[in-house]
C-alpha positions in Angstrom: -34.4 -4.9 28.5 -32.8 -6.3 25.2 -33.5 -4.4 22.5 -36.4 -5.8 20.0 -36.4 -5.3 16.5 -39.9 -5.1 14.2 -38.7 -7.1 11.1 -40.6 -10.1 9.4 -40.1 -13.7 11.3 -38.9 -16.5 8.8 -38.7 -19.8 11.2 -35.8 -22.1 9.8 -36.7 -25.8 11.2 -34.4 -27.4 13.7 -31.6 -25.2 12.9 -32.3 -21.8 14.9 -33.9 -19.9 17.0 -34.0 -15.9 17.2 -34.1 -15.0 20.6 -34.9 -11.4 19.7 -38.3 -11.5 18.8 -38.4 -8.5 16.3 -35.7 -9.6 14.1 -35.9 -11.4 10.9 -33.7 -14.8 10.4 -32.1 -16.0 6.5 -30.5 -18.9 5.8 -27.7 -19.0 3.3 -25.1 -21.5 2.2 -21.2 -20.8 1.6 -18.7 -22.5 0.4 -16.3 -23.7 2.9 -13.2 -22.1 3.9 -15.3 -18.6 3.2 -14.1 -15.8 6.0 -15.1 -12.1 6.5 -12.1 -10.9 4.8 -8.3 -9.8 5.6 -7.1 -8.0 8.9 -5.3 -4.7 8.7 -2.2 -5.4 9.8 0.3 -3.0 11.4 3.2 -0.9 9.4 6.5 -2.9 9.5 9.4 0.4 10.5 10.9 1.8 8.7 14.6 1.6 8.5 17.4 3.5 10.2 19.7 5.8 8.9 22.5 3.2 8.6 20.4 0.9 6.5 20.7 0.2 2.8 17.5 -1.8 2.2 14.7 0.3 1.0 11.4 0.3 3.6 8.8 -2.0 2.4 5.6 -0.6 2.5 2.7 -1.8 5.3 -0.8 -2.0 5.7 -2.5 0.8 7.8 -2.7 -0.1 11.5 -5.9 -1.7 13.2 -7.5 0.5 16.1 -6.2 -0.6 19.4 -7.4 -3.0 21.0 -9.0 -2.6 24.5 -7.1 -5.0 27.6 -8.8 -9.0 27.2 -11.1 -10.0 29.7 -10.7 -12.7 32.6 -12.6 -16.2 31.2 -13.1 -19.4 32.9 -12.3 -21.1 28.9 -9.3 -19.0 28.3 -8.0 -21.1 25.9 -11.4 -20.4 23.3 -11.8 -16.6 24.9 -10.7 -14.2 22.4 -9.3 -10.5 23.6 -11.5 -7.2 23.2 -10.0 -7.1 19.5 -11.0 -5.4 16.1 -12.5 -7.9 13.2 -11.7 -6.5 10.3 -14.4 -4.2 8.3 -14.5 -3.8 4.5 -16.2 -1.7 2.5 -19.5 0.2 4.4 -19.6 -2.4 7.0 -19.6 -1.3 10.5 -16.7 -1.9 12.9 -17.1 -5.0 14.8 -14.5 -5.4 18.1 -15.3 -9.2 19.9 -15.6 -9.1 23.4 -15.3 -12.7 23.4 -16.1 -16.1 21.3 -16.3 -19.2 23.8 -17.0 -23.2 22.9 -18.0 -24.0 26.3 -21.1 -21.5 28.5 -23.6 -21.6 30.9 -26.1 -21.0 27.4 -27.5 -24.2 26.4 -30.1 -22.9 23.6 -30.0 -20.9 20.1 -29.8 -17.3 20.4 -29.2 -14.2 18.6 -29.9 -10.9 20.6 -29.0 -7.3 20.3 -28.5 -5.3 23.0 -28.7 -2.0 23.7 -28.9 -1.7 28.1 -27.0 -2.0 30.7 -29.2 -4.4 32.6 -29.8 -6.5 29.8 -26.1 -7.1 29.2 -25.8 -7.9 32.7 -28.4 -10.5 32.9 -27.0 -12.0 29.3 -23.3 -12.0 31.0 -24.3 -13.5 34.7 -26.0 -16.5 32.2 -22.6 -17.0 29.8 -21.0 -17.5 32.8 -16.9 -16.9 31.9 -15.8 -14.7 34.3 -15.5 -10.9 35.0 -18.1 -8.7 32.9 -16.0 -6.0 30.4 -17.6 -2.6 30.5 -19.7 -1.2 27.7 -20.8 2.3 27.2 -23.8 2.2 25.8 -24.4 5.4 24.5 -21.6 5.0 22.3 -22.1 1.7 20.9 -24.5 -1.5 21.3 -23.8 -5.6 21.5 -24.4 -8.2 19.3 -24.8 -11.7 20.8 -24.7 -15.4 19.3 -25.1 -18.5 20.4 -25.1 -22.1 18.9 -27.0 -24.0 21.6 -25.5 -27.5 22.8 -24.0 -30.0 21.2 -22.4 -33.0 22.0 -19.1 -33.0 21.4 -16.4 -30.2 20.7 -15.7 -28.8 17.0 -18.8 -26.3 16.8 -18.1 -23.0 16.5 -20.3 -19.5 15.7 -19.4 -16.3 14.7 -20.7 -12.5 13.8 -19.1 -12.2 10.6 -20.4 -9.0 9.4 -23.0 -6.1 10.3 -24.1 -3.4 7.9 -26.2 -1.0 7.9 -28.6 0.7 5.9 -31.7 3.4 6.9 -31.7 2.7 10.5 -31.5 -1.5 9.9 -29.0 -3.8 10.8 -27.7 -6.5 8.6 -25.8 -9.4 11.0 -24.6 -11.9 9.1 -23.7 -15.3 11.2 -21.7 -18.2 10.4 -22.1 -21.3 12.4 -19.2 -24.3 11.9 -19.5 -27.8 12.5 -17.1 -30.6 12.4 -17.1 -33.2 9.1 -17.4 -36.4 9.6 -14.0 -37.3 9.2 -13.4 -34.3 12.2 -11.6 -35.9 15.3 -13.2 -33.9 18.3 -13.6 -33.7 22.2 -16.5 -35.9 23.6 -17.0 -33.2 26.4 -20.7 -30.8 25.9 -20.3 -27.4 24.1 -21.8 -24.6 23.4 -20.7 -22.0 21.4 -20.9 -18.1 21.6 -19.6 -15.1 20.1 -20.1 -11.3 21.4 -19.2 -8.7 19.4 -19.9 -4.8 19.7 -20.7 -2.1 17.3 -21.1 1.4 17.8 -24.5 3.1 17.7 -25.8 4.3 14.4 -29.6 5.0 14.9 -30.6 1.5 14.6 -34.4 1.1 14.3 -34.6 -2.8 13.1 -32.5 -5.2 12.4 -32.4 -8.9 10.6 -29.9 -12.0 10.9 -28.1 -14.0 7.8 -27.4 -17.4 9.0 -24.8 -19.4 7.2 -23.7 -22.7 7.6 -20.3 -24.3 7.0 -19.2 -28.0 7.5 -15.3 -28.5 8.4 -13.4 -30.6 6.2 -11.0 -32.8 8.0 -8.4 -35.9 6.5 
């Protein structure tokens, strides 16, 4: 079963739907070009005995990343990868973000079973279903619905956390006006995992951005 939140239910009209029933959904607008922030890059080496340049200092390493997974739209599918976390935020690592699914409606879900993350994976429909241990962490899920053309995208940008809730901030992109795009059907997810931390509730951000194209 997928997990279900007790927040508050704000409905936003025509823009989203909160598939987990418990969870509480806010709207906010950003300014465009906004992103969740830099990612920790690894050290550059440093030199050799031989060398007479001085070492120039890097960035801490990101955690390793665990091997991609097998997708039928390879070209959107992102590998098991780190996004970057600043401050108190908790870790995020995507399993995947996709533009083109078997999920044809709005929906944000947490998940915190086995058999609910199978049922949720045999519906995306993108290949081979990646392993989660789920006493160690739990999976965030987002989804866009359909749209007509190409150009739409949605993200997890952040989760925090604070006594027990869950703060996921969302960020869903659509093309300008000016945006040339594909005429083919998409629909946009993104799946992300974090790792447990007594969670007891939890509530979604939404943002919105618009691309700007020339």
């Amino acid at each position: 079963m997928i997990g279900i939140g007790r927040g508050s239910i704000a409905f936003v009209p025509a823009l989203f739907l909160a598939a987990c029933g418990g969870s509480t959904m806010r709207v906010a607008q950003d300014q465009p070009g906004e992103n969740s922030g830099p990612v920790a890059l690894a050290p550059e080496p440093e030199p050799g005995p031989d060398s007479t340049g001085s070492a120039q200092p890097g960035l801490e390493p990101s955690s390793a990343a665990a091997p991609a997974i097998s997708s039928a739209d390879s070209a959107h599918a992102q590998g098991y990868a780190p996004y970057a976390a600043a401050g108190g935020d908790l870790e995020l690592r995507r399993i995947g973000q996709w533009t083109r699914t078997g999920i044809a409606e709005s929906r944000r879900l947490v998940i915190r079973d086995a058999n609910a993350w199978s049922q949720f994976w045999s519906e995306l429909g993108v290949g081979e279903r990646p392993a989660v241990d789920f006493t160690q962490n739990l999976v965030i899920a987002v989804a866009s619905g359909q749209h007509a053309s190409g150009g739409f995208e949605i993200a997890v940008q952040r989760v925090s956390q604070s006594n027990g809730e869950l703060t996921i901030e969302v960020q869903e992109t659509s093309p300008g006006p000016n945006c040339i795009t594909t005429t083919a059907l998409s629909q946009p997810v993104d799946v992300v995992t974090i790792p447990i931390v007594g969670v007891k509730t939890w509530s979604f951000i939404e943002r919105k951005e618009v691309r700007g194209c020339h």
